[in-house]
C-alpha positions, 0 to 999 in steps of 0.5 A: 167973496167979493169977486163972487159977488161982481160976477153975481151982480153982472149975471143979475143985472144983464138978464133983468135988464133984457127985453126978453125978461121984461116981456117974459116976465109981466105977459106970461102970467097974463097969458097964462090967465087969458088962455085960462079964461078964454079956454073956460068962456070958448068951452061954454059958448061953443057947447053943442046944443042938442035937440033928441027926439025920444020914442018911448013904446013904454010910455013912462019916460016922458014925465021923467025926462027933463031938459036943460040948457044943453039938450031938449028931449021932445017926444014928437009922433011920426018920427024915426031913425032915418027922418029925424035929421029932416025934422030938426033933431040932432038924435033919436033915442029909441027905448023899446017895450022890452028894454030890459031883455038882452035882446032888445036895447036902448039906442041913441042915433045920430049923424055925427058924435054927440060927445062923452058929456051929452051921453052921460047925461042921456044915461042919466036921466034914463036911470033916473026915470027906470028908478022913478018907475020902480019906486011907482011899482012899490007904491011910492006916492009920486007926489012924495017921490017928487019931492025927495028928487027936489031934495038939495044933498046941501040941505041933507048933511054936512060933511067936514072931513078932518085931520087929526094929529095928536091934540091938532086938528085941522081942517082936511080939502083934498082937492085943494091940497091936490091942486096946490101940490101939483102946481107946485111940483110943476111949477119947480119941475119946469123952473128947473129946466128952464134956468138950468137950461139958462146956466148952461148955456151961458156957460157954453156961450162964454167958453165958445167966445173965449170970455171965460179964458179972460174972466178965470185969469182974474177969479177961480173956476169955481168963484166963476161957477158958484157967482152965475148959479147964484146970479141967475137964481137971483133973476129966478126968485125975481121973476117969481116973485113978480108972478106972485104980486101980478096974480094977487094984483090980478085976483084983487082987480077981478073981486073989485069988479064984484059991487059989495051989494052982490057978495052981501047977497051971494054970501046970503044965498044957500045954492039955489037952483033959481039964483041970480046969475052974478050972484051965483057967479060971485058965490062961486068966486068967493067959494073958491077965494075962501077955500084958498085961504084955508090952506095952510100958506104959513107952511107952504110958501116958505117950503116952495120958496126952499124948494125952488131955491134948493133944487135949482141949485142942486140940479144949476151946478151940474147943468153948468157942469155939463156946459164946461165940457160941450164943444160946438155940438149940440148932440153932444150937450143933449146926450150928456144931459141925459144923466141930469134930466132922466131923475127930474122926470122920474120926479115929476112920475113920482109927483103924480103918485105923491099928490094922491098918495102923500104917505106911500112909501115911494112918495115918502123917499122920493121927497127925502132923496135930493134928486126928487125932494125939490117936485116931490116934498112941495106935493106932499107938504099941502096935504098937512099929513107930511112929519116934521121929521121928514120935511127936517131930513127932506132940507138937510140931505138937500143942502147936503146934495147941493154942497156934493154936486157943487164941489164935484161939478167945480172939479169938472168946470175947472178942467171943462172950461178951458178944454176945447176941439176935444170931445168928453166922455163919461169915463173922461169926466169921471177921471175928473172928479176922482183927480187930486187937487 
């Protein structure tokens, strides 16, 4: 045990040590952040504003249509489809007499595409505005009519969906529960890539430089094995839980910037249309933080960190596994990974199915299988809707998988470490493991 935990404390050490993991470690969330927020402020400063020239032989559409931000609807004379680039605009939107026949159709002109969003939002205020006009031809006062389009849907109902199990009741986001399954999943599913990646090729680089040769003659293959699985997880729980404090350090500077007058206010304020701009952008901040905090972390955090931990060590043995056989020849790494790489991305297949659909059947054996329960299970386990049985039956067969993998993957690293100018086969390696002590 204490070999193990030399080669351990040399794996650890030499990787956070490096420069690489330093920098890796502490730019990448704030990249990540970065690119986040300069993605949403780009997609706001950049947003084409749109100027329509609108024709309306029907007469009704102008007290219907209203602008905004984004597009101005103006309804100049003398304009047409082939002068209103001349005049300023950037669309003609045409609404014939007879817009209802099939013969006749609404068309919206323009130089260059206008975009999904600007589309719909045409589409929108013209259904708007037929529906207006049925109402008046039903003798709907327009006063009265004005006043229901007026209406906020927050002022008209509130809507609480809940879970029930038993005599538990708990509080039922969809979408959180569907953003914090899925960048979990994620999350694992590349972690397992990257360190099992890591444990690979630090067990190709000391084979190719004859280290191991010197190691083994004073520890056992598979104390060699388990001591660099369990080093490097070691740096994997140290880079994530440096993520953690950054982002939470991050999120807390970011509330510190909002003065405490404003969140008193914007925690008075009931979405308004006419609200102030900070205080409905610290209202949308809270919002967010509070629906953040109504997850269930108790359960969560402690299945992550398993999960992590598990499916690293599931999928690290047979990486390191794979990395005793290789030779100098990439091709030959790459094509023996396929058997190890192919059930991960199925996982992240399924992973897409589990988050929307917690219960189906698939979702259900793909978080108890260990080849897909580390992505699978963290996407479930959010919704609040997974057993208890399942999540048990979920660690159990991984810790099981994990010990399976651990002795069959130290069968071939024994035989693989030392074997060189040779190149390995499937049915070679399968001699390996069925090889008698």
């Amino acid at each position: 045990m204490n070999k193990i935990w030399l080669i351990i404390k040399r794996e650890y050490l030499t990787r956070v040590r490096n420069k690489t993991f330093i920098l890796s470690t502490i730019l990448l969330p704030l990249f990540f952040i970065g690119f986040i927020f300069a993605s949403a402020y780009f997609s706001i400063k950049s947003e084409d504003k749109q100027k329509i020239a609108v024709v309306d032989e029907n007469g009704i559409f102008k007290t219907s249509f209203q602008s905004d931000k984004v597009i101005t609807y103006e309804f100049p004379i003398d304009i047409n489809s082939t002068n209103f680039k001349e005049k300023g605009y950037t669309a003609f939107l045409y609404i014939p007499k007879n817009y209802e026949s099939k013969e006749d159709s609404i068309s919206l002109v323009s130089i260059k595409q206008l975009g999904i969003d600007a589309e719909d939002k045409v589409k929108v205020q013209l259904n708007n505005a037929i529906r207006n006009k049925a109402f008046l031809q039903n003798n709907i006062d327009k006063k009265i009519l004005d006043s229901i389009n007026a209406i906020d849907e927050a002022s008209l109902y509130k809507f609480s969906p809940v879970i029930k199990q038993g005599d538990k009741t708990a509080q039922s986001n969809s979408g959180l529960s569907y953003g914090i399954g899925y960048g979990s999943g994620i999350l694992i599913y590349i972690t397992l890539f990257i360190y099992g990646a890591a444990v690979m090729r630090g067990v190709m680089e000391e084979k190719m430089n004859r280290i191991a040769e010197v190691i083994i003659s004073s520890v056992k293959p598979f104390q060699l094995m388990i001591g660099k699985i369990l080093g490097i997880a070691a740096v994997g729980i140290t880079q994530l839980l440096i993520w953690i404090v950054l982002i939470v350090g991050l999120s807390t500077l970011f509330t510190s910037f909002i003065s405490a007058d404003t969140i008193h206010q914007a925690q008075a304020i009931n979405s308004s249309v006419g609200s102030a701009g900070n205080s409905s952008a610290a209202m949308g901040f809270l919002t967010a933080k509070n629906t953040l905090l109504s997850a269930n972390w108790a359960l969560i955090l402690p299945c992550f960190l398993f999960y992590f931990l598990g499916g690293y060590l599931f999928y690290a043995s047979l990486f390191a596994a794979v990395g005793s056989v290789v030779n100098e020849d990439p091709q030959e790494a790459q094509s023996l990974m396929l058997p190890i790489t192919m059930p991960i991305i199925l996982s992240f297949i399924i992973l897409t199915t589990a988050v929307g659909k917690p219960d189906a059947p698939i979702s259900v054996w793909g978080s108890i299988i260990p080849f897909s329960s580390p992505i699978v299970m963290i996407a479930r386990i959010p919704s609040g809707s997974v057993p208890g049985w399942q999540i048990a039956l979920s660690m159990l067969s991984l810790i099981a998988g994990f010990l399976l993998t651990a002795m069959l993957a130290a069968k071939i690293y024994r035989t693989g470490i030392l074997l060189y100018g040779k190149k390995v086969t499937f049915r070679e390696i399968g001699k390996w493991l069925f090889r008698k002590s």
